[in-house]
N, C-alpha and C positions, 0 to 999 in steps of 0.2 A: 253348515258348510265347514269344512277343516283348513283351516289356513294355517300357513308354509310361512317359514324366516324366510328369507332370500339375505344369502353371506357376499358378500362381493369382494373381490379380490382387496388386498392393500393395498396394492399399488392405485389404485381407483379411490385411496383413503375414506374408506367407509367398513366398518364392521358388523358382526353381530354382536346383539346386546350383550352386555358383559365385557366384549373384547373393548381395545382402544389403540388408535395408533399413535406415532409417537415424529415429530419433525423437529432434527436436529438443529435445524438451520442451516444457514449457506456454509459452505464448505470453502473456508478462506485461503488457502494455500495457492492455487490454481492463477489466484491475481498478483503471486510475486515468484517468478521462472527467474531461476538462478542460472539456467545451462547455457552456454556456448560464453561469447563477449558477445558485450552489447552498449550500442553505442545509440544517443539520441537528442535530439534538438527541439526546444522550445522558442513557440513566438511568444513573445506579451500581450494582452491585453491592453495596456496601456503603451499606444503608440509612440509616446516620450523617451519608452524604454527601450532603444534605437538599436541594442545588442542581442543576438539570441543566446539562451541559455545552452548549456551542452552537460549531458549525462554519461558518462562512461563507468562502465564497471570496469573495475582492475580484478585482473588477470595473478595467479591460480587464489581461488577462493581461497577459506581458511577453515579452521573445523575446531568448536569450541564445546569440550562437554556433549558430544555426538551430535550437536549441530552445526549447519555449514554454514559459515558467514561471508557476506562478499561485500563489498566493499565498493561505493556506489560515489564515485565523484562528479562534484558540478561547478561548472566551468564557464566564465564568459565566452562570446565565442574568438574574444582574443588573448586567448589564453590562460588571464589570470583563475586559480581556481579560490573559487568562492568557499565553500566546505565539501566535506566530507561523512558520510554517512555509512557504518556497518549496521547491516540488515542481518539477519537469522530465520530461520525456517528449519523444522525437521516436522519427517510424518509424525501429526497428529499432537502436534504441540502447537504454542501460542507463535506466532508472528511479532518478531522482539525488533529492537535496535539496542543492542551490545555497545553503542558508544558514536559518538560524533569530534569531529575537527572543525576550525574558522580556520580556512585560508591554508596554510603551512601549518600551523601549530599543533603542538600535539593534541592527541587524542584524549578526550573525556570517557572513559568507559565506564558505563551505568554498571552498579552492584546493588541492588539484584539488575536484570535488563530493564527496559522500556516494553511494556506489553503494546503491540500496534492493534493486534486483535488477535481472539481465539480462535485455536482448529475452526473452531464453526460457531455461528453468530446469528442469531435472528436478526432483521428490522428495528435501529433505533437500541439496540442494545449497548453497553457503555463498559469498558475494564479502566480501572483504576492501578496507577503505579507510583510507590514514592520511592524518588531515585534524584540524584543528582542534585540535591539540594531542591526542588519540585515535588509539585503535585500533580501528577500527568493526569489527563481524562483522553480516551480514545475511544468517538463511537461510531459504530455502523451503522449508515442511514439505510443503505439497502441497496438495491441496484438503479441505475438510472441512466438516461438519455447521456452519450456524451459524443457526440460528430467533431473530427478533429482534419484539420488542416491538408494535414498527407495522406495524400491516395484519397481526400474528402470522404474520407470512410465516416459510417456515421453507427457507431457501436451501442447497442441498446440496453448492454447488461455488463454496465463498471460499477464496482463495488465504489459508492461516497465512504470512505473515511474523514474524520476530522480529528486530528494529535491535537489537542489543549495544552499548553506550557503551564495552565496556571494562573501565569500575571492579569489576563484583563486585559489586555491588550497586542492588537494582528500585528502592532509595528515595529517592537520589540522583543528580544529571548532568541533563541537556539534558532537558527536559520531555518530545520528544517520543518517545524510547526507548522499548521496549519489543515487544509484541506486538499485532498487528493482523491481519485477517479481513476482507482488501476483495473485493466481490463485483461484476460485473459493473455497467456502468451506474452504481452507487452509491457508488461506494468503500470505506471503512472503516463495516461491519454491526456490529464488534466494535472496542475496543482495550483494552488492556491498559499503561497508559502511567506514566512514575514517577511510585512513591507512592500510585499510585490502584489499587484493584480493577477490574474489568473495567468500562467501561463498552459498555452497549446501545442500537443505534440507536432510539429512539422516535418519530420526527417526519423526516418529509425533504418538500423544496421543492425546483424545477427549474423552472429559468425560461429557455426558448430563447433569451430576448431577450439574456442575461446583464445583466439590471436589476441 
């Protein structure tokens, strides 16, 4: 009897012998939306911590070496602001942080940047950066369960990052360390950041205009 290949499409990720396919990994960009303003509120974890956190982006972005940078402040919700964090993103490059502030003070700006993650990233994969006086480690766990406070939306596919400073220790170093849970369109559902128990998104704002 004469027997036949059978080819099946790629997209079905199976070939004929010989062929192979090829899976880039997750496509990171999509979990930090730079467009409009955006405005947002964290509860704590830890019921002690009687303040909520507040996230705003400042208004017009920046643009460094053909990438756009925006500038992500965080804030008690009375006022005082805690730090400040520049983010970066352009098509098909690394997901950076160009530099950080405590409180008022000036800005730290990383030379070379802080890599947060690659264009694209398998499970468990890890980028390494020495910058700022540090040894940074940042890696993608994968996608995961993360249900969040407002609107009890319960989101099934946030990218787990975790930033490493280095030290050895959650309680100490650069404020914005740690662990975080950004989700499509939203950014950061979750973080986990020094010192602090997990904070939960409760409140978010989006304004096309970026008012």
């Amino acid at each position: 009897m004469r027997s036949f290949a059978l080819c099946l499409p790629l997209f079905l990720l199976a070939a004929c012998e010989g062929s192979k396919t090829t899976y880039s990994g997750t496509a990171m960009g999509v979990y930090f939306p730079f467009d409009g303003g955006r405005d947002a509120e964290y509860v704590n974890a830890d019921t002690n911590v009687a303040w909520h956190l507040m996230l705003h982006k400042v208004e017009p972005t920046e643009t460094t070496e053909g990438r756009e940078v925006a500038t992500f402040e965080q804030s008690m919700d009375t006022g005082e602001l805690l730090y400040s964090v520049k983010w970066s993103v352009s098509s098909q490059q690394p997901i950076q942080i160009e530099g950080w502030s405590e409180g008022t003070g000036e800005f730290q700006i990383f030379d070379p940047p802080l890599v947060v993650a690659n264009a694209n990233m398998h499970s468990d994969e890890s980028v390494s950066t020495e910058t700022g006086g540090r040894s940074w480690t940042s890696t993608f766990f994968g996608p995961e369960d993360c249900p969040v406070l407002w609107g009890g939306l319960e989101w099934e596919d946030c990218a787990h990052i975790r930033i490493d400073d280095g030290d050895g220790d959650d309680n100490v170093g650069p404020a914005f360390a740690g662990d975080y849970w950004f989700v499509t369109r939203y950014g950061p559902a979750w973080m986990t950041t020094t010192g602090y128990a997990q904070w939960t998104l409760s409140d978010y704002d989006w304004d096309s205009g970026g008012a």
